[in-house]
N, C-alpha and C positions, 0 to 999 in steps of 0.2 A: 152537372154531376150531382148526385144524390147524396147528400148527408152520411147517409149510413155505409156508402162506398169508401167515406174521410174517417167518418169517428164512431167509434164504439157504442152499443146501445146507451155504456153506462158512461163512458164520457158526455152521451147527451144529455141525458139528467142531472148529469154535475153542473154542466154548463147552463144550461135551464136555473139550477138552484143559485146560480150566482149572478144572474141575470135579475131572475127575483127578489135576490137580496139586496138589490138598488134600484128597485122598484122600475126596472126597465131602463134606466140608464144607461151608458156608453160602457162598457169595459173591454179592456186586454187583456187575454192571456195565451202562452206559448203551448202549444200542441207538441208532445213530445213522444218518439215511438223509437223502440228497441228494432235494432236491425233485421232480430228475425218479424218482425211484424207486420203484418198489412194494411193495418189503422190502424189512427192513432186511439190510446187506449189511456194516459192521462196527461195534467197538464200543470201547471203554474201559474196562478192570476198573476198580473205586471200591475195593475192601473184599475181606479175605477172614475167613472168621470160623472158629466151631467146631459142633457140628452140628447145637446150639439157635438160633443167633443171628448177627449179625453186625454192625458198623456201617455203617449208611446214610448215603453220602455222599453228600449230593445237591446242593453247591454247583457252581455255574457249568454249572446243565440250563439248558435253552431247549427252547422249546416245541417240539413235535414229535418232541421225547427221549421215548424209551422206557425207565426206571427197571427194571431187572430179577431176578429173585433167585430163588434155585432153596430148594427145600422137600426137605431130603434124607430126611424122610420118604415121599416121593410124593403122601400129602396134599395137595395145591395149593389148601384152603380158607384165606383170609387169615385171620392174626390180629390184632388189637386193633390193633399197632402196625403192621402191614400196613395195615388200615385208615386210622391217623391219618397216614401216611406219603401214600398215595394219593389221602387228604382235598388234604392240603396242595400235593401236586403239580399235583392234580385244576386247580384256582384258575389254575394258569399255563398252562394247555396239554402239561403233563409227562405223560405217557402209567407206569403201573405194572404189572406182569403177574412174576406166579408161573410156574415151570417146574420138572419133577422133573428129576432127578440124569443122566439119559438123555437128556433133551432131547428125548422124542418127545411132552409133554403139555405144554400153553399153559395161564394162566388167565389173561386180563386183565381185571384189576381198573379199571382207569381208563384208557379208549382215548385215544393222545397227541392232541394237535389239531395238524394237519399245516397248516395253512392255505390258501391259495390254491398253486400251484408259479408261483415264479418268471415274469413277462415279462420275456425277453429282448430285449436292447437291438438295434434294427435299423440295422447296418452302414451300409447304403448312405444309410439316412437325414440318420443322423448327420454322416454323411462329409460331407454335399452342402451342408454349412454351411463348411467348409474349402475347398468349391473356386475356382478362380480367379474364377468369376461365382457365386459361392455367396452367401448369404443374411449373413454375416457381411460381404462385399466391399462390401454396399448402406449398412452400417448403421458404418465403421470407415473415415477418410478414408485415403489410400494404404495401402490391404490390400494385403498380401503375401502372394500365394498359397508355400505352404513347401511341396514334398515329406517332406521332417523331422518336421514337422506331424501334418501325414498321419499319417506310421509309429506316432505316438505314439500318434494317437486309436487310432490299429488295436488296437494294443499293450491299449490301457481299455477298450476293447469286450470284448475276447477278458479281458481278467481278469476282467469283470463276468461275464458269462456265461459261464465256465467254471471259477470259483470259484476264482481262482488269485492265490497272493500273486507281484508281478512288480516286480521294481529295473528302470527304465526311466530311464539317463541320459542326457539330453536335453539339447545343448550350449547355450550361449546363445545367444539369441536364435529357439528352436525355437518357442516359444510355448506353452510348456508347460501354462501354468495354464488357458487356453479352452481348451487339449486331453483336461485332466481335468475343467473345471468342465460342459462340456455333456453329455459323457456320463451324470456322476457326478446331475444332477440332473434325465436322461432315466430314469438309474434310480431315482430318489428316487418321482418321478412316477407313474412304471407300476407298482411296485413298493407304493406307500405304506409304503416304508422310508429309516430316515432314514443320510445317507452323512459321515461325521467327514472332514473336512480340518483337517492338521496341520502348522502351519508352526512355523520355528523362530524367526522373523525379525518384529517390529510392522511394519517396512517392509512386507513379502509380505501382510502380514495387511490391511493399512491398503489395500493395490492392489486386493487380492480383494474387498472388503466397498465400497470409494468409486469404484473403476471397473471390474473384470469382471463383477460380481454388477448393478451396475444397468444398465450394456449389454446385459446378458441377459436383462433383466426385460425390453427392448421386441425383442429378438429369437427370444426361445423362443414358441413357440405353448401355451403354457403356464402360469398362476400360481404362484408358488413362494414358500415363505418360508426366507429363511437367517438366522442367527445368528451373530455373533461373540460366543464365550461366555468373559467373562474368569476369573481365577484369585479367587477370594473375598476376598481382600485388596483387590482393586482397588474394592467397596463399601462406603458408609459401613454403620455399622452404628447405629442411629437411638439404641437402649439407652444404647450408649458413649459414645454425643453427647451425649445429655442426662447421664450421667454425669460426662464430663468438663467440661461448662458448670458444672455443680456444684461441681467440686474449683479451678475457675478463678478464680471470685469471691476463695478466700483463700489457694492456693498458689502461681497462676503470675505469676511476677513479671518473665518476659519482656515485651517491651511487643512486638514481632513477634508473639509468639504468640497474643499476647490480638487483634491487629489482626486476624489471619489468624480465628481461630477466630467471630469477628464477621460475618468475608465467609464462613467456611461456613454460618453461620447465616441469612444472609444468601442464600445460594447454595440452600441446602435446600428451600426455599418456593418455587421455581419449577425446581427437578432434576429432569427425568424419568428419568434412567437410576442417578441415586445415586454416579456413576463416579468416580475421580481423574480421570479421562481427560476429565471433562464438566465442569471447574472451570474458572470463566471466571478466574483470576487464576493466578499463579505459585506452589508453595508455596517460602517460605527455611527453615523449620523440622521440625523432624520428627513435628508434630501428627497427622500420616496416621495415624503408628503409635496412636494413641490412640486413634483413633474406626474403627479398620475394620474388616469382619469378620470373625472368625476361626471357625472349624467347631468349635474343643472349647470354647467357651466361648457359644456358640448356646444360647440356650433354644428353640429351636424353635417351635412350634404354643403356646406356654406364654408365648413373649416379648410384652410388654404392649403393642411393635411390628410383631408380626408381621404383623398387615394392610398396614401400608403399610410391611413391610419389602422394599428396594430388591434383596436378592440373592432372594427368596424369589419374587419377580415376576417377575426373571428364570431361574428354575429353571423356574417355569411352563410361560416360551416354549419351552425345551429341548423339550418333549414333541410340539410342533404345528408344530415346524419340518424341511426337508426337508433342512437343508444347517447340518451344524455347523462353524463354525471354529473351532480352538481351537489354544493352543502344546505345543508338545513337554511340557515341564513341566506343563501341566495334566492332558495325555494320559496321564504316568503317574503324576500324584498322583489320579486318577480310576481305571486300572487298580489302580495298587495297594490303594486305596480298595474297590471292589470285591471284589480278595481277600479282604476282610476283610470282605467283607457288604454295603457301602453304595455309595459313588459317584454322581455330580452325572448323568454322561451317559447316557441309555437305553441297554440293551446292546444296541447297536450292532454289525452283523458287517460292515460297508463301509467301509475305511478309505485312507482315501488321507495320504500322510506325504511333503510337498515338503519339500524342504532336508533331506531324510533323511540326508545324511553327518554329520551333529550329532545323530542321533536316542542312539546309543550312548553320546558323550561325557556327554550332557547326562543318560541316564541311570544312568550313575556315579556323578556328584555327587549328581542326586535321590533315588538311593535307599540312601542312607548317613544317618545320625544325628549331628549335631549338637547339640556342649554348648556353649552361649555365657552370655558374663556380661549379655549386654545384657537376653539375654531374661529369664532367672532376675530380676534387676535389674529387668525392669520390671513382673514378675509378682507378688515383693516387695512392691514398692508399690500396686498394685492390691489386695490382700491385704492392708495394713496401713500407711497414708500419712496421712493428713488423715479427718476424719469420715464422706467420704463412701465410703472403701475400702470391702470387703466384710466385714472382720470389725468395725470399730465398726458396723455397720449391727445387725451379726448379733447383738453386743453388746447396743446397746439395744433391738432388739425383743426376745431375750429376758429381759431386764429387763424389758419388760411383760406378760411369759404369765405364768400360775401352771400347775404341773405340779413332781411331786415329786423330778424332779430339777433340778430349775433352781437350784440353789446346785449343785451338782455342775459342770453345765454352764459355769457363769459362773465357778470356778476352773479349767477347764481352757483358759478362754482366759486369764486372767488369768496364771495359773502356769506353761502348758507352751504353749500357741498364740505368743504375746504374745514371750514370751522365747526361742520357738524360730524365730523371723522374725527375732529380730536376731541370735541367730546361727548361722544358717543364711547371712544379707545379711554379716555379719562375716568367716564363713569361705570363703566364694564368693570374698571381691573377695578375701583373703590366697592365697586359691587361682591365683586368674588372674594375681596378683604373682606367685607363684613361676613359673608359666608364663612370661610373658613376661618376666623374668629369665634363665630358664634356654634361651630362644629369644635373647637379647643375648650369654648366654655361649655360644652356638653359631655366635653372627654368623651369623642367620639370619632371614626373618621368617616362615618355613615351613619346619618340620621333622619330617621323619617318624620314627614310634614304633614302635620293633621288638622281639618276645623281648629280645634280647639287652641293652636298655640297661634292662630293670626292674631290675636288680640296682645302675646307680648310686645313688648315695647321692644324689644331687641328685632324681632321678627318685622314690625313694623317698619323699622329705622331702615330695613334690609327693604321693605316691601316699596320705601317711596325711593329708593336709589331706582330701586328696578322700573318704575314707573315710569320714569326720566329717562329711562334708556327708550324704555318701550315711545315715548314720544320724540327723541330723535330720531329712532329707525325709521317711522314714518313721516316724518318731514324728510330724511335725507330719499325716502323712494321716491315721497310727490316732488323731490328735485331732479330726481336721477329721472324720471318719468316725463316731468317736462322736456329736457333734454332729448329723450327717445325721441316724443312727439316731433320735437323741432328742427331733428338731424336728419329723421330717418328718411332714405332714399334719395338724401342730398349730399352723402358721402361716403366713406367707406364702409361698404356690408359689413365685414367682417366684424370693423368693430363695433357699430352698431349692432351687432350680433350678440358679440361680447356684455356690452352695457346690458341688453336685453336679459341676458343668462347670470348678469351681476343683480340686478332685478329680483329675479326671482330666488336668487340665495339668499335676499334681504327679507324676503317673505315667508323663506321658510324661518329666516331668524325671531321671525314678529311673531310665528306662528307657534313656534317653541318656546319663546319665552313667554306668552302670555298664555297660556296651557299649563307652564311650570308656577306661574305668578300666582294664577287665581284660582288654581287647584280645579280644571274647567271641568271636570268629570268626577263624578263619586267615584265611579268604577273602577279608577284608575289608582295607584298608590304613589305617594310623589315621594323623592328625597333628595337627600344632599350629600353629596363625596366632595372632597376637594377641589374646588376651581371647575364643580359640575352641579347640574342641575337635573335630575331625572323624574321620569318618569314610566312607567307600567301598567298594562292593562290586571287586574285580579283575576280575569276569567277568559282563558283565549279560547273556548270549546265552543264560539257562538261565531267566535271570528273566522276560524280554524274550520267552523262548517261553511261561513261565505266564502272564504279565499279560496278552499280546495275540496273540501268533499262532496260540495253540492257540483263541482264543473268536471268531477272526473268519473267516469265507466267502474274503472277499477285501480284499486286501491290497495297496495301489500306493503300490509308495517312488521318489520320483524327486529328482530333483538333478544338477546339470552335472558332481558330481565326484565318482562312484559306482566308476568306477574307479581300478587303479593298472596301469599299462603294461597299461592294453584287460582289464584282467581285476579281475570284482568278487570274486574270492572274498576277499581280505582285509576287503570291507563285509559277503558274509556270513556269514562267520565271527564276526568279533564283533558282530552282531546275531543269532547265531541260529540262522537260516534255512538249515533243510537241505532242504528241495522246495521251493524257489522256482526261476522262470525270472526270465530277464535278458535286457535288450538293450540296445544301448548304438547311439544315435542320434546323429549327429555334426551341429555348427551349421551353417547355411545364410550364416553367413558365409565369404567368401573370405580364408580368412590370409595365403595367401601375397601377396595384394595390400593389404590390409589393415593390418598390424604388420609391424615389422623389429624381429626380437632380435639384441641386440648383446653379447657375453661378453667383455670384456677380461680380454686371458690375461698382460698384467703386470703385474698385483698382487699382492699379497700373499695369502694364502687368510684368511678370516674368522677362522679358532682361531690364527689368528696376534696376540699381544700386541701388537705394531705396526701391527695393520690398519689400526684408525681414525687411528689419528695420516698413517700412509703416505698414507691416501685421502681426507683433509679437504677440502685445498687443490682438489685434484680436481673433488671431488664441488661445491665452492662454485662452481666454476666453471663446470660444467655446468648448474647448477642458474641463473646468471645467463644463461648463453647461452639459455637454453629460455626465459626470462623469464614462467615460469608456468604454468600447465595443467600442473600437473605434480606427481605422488603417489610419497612416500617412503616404499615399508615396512620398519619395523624389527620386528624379533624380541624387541625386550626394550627396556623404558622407560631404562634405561641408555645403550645405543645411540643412541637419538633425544635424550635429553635433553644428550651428550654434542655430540652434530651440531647441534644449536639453539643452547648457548651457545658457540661456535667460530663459526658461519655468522649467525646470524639480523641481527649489525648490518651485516656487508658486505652481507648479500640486501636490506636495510631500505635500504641508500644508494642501491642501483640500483632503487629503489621495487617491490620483491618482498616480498609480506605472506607472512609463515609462518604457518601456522592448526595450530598442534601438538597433537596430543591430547592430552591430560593437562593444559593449559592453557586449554581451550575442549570445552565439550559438544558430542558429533559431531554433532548436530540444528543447533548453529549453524555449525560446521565446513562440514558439506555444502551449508546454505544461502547461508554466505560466498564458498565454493568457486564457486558455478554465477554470481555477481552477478558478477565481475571475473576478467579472463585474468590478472592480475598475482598470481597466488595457486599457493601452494607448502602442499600437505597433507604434514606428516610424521607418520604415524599406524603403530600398535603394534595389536595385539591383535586388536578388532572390525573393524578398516578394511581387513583382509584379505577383507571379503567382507560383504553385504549392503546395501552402498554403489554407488548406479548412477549412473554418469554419460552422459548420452545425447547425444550432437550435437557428439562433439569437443572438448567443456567439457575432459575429461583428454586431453592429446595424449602426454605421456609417463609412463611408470611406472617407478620404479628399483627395483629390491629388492636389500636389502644384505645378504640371507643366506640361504641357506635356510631354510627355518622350523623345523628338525629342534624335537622335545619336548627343552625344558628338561632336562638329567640327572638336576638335584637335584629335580623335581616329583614329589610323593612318589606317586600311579598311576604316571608314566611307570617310575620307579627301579622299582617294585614288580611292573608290569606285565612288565616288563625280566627280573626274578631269576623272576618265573615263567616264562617261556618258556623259560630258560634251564636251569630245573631241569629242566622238560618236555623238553630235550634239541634247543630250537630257538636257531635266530639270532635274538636280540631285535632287532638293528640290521636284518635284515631282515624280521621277521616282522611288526615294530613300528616305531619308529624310522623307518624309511626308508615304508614305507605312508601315516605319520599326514603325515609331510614333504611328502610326493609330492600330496598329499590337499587340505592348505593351501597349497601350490605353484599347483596348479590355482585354487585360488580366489583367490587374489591375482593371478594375471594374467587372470585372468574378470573384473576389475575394468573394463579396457582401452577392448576393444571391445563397444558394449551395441547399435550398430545396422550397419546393410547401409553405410552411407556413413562412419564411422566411419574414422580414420587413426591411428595412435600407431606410439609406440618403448618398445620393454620392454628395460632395461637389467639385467643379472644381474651383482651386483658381486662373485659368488662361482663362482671358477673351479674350486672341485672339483666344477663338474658339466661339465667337460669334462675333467679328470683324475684323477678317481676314478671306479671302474668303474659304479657305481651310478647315475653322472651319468646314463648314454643312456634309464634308468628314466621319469629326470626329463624330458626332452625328450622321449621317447616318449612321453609320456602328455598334453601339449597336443594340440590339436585338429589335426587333418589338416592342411595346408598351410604348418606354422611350420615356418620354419628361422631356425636360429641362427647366425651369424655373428661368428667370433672375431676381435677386433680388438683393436690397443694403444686403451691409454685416449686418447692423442691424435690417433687417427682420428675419436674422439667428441667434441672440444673446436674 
């Protein structure tokens, strides 16, 4: 076969130049071509080597990959490990081929499997479901034909078929989710591939799976199956149940818990899906944690449950379904998972990510390492608690083998196992004493951990406890380890199964706390909560390009709050994404008839020490005049807990119920909220956004700050000194983006339909007198205007 038959003029010259630049040595790289193509036309270096050999990287090919590698001898007969390399590729559809140093001689050894190319999704078809007498208008009682709409499906077509990652912000009420769920499962269909949707939100997840998805089942001319796929935790795990029914009979002396764990038993004999989420009763206790599954402690194809185990049934589905749903959080403990070989979801290249302005936050925290007491604490006692733990297990069955080390064996649990569990449990909890001590002497209950404070003495005191742990954890693995070596395939799998997967929980323990100990990464920002240990990556847009942008076709992030003043580059920037398109889609609601914002300009400014006391009387009184339908955001549980015990008994005498978060679960919050107009939500944090109220239920919305990042939150502070070392304004770069961002979502609360009326009150006046302000109001949806008034124009 001829060269030029495989690769492009200009792929040869590239390949030539990188040949050259190792002066003729060995290297790999993957040959990669879009489906309508006929050669390949670019590629990815893996490896470079020396002029025997090289290493072969061949993680994260897919099929149609061509594996490539030059023979600087000109010989292009494969050898031995050419063959088993090619073997193995062979299996997936990975294509492998030989070339000399010149790039004019081909050999391929295993032809990649291209598959079928691509069907493209047909525009006008799709469209004619959106139109005003379209097919969706017959089957959905007052359809609203949108032009908005429209733009967006246009917007999923053109990324599907043209392979393109695309931020499409789409304002409320656009209808965004039918405008990616018909395209995304017109391609599933034609395609017989499968498309991941990614919410951040149970609410969005709960809409799409109980009312888009079966709407669509009698509207698509088509059969389809989708999936809501949860995070492994969320099923029992059958092992740990009958496990824990065991240690229950003579250690647990809760009487809740023994009730509760009765109605799971109870529960288990007629559960089809195994779920939390499928528990006909309430849990009050923390039993979940006992019986659920966890991934390093799986026995797999081995567990004596596996037939009728609940996660392993649903792994199944994953493979035969057209439509995955899944959360932010699973999306990249499933990416990251994959880096390292494994992961739950098929490699999927079609990804759709709703509520994408939380894709970044959420993977800061995810992809950091945590040392907590709980877990250590509860893995302890799994490990050595009552008889039915895993080393008396391990104990007395080996008491009944004969083999000539078994006195050996049964002193090194008795001598170094036995007595390194308790004080391993000893120096743990005097560990997370001096933490949370030295978090009281900082009058803090999160505090971040930098170079420069290893040197106190406090810090120290804490640093040689941790030491000490860190050198029992591995003396108790080189025990637990000898043991494996000495047992394995001399008695029962299972539990040597078990010990094995005990193992490697110990390794993630060594791994996390020495990570947390010695601050192992600059990149990373560490800190301390209560009885935890954390840590965070600064910058996920490098990671966030490994895990998922570089392995996927196409790519669709959407959400109402993609910009900041009409421009996304600050979402992607820190996401990533340098060849992405954007378009930004404005609501089909009318604001300027719709909402009236009102900015009283004589008050006090929020960093003002007197604010809340100035604006109590105020605010109470507003709050009686509006006599309900009516949502307080605060920025910090302090603020609101301060406005509740000031207001709550004057609002209770004029029969105004306050429903305050931190006081009540938002599930019954929102439920409360929609049953009676006499109701006053004052809500912090989550109630900024994935809270919808439809029909007028909220008439008014007050916000009492701007949402600016905390200073002292140890990313924001961290994030802050890096951009500023980088020679930028963190108050602009940062600071004011993330503000502007949860701005937008909290008054996206307001208006959710066409008939929709409210008043949005801004009780913080430097966004009409500090420059930054016009940012802020720039960036609500077309037709708001603001209107400055004294507070007793609004009374």
């Amino acid at each position: 076969m001829e060269v030029t038959e495989v690769f492009s003029q200009e792929l040869i010259i590239d390949i030539k130049k990188e040949i050259n630049e190792v002066n003729g040595k060995e290297i790999f790289l993957v040959g990669k071509r879009s489906n309508d193509e006929k050669i390949i036309s670019h590629y990815e270096l893996r490896a470079r080597g020396n002029y025997q050999m090289a290493p072969a990287i061949v993680s994260n090919l897919h099929a149609g990959d061509l594996l490539i590698h030059n023979h600087p001898s000109q010989d292009l007969t494969p050898s031995a490990p050419d063959i088993r390399i090619a073997s193995a590729l062979g299996e997936k559809g990975i294509g492998f081929a030989i070339i000399n140093n010149s790039v004019t001689d081909i050999y391929i050894v295993v032809e990649p499997s291209y598959g079928q190319a691509e069907i493209n999704l047909d525009k006008n078809e799709i469209i004619s479901y959106f139109e005003e007498n379209g097919i969706l208008s017959k089957y959905l009682n007052k359809y609203e034909y949108r032009q908005q709409q429209i733009k967006v499906v246009e917007e999923i077509i053109d990324s599907f078929n043209n392979h393109k990652i695309n931020l499409i912000e789409a304002g409320t009420g656009t209808g965004k989710s039918l405008a990616y769920l018909i395209p995304a499962l017109y391609f599933a269909n034609l395609n017989n591939l499968p498309v991941v949707v990614s919410t951040n939100t149970i609410n969005l997840q709960e809409q799409l799976i109980n009312k888009d998805l079966i709407l669509l089942k009698k509207v698509l001319p088509f059969s389809f199956k989708s999936l809501l796929i949860k995070g492994r935790s969320n099923y029992v795990c059958l092992r740990k149940l009958n496990y824990f029914q065991g240690i229950a009979r003579e250690s647990i002396e809760d009487d809740v818990k023994k009730d509760e764990l009765s109605k799971i038993l109870n529960w288990i004999e007629t559960s089809k899906t195994g779920t939390k989420s499928d528990l006909n009763f309430k849990l009050e206790t923390d039993i979940w944690e006992e019986i659920s599954s966890e991934s390093d402690l799986c026995l797999k194809n081995r567990c004596p449950y596996f037939e009728r185990c609940y996660f392993m049934k649903a792994r199944k589905e994953i493979y035969s379904s057209d439509l995955l749903i899944v959360n932010h959080h699973f999306l990249l403990s499933d990416a990251r998972l994959k880096n390292e070989g494994s992961g739950i979801l098929p490699d999927y290249r079609y990804l759709i990510i709703d509520e994408a302005h939380n894709l970044s936050g959420i993977a800061s925290r995810h992809l950091g390492l945590a040392y907590t007491q709980k877990s250590v604490n509860k893995y302890l006692l799994r490990l050595n608690d009552k008889k039915y733990s895993l080393i008396p297990r391990l104990r007395n069955m080996i008491s009944n083998l004969n083999f000539d080390k078994k006195k050996e064996i049964l002193n090194i649990i008795d001598q170094k196992i036995l007595p390194g569990i308790v004080n391993i449990k000893e120096l743990n909890t005097s560990y997370f004493n001096q933490i949370n001590n030295y978090l009281k002497k900082k009058d803090d209950s999160t505090y971040r951990i930098k170079k420069d404070i290893i040197e106190e003495e406090d810090w120290k005191f804490i640093n040689i406890t941790g030491e000490k742990i860190l050198v029992y954890l591995k003396k108790l693995i080189l025990s637990l380890n000898k043991i494996y070596k000495n047992i394995y395939e001399k008695t029962d799998t299972n539990l040597v199964l078990e010990l094995d997967s005990n193992i490697n929980r110990l390794e993630i323990f060594i791994e996390e706390l020495d990570f947390n100990l010695y601050l192992k990464d600059e990149n990373f920002v560490y800190w301390l909560e209560k009885s935890k240990q954390k840590n965070a990556p600064l910058d996920v847009s490098e990671l966030l390009n490994e895990y998922i942008w570089d392995k996927i076709n196409t790519g669709i992030l959407t959400s109402a709050t993609l910009t900041v003043n009409k421009s996304f580059d600050y979402n992607k920037s820190r996401l990533g994404l340098k060849n992405s398109s954007d378009v930004l889609v404005s609501s089909p609601f009318d604001y300027s008839k719709q909402v009236d914002i009102y900015i009283p300009v004589d008050i006090l400014p929020p960093n003002n020490k007197n604010f809340l006391n100035s604006i109590i009387d105020d605010l109470g009184d507003l709050l009686i005049k509006y006599d309900g339908s009516t949502m307080v955001l605060f920025t910090s549980y302090y603020m609101l807990n301060y406005c509740l015990n000031k207001l709550e008994n004057k609002l209770n005498q004029h029969g105004i119920n306050v429903l305050a978060q931190g006081r009540y679960s938002r599930y019954y919050i929102v439920d409360k909220f929609k049953q009676g107009s006499s109701q006053i939500i004052f809500g912090t944090s989550s109630f900024w956004e994935g809270v919808d109220f439809k029909g007028n239920v909220l008439r008014n919305l007050i916000m009492m700050k701007l949402p600016f990042p905390v200073p002292s939150d140890p990313l924001a502070a961290a994030r802050s000194e890096m951009l500023e070392k980088e020679g930028k304004n963190s108050f602009y770069n940062y600071s004011l983006p993330q503000a502007v961002i949860r701005f937008k979502q909290g008054f996206g609360r307001l208006i959710r339909s066409k008939s929709d009326q409210g008043k949005f009150i801004i009780f913080d006046n430097r966004i009409l007198k500090k420059s930054y302000g016009k940012i802020f109001l720039n960036s609500l949806p077309s037709g708001c205007q603001a209107q400055k008034v004294e507070m007793k124009d609004l009374l």
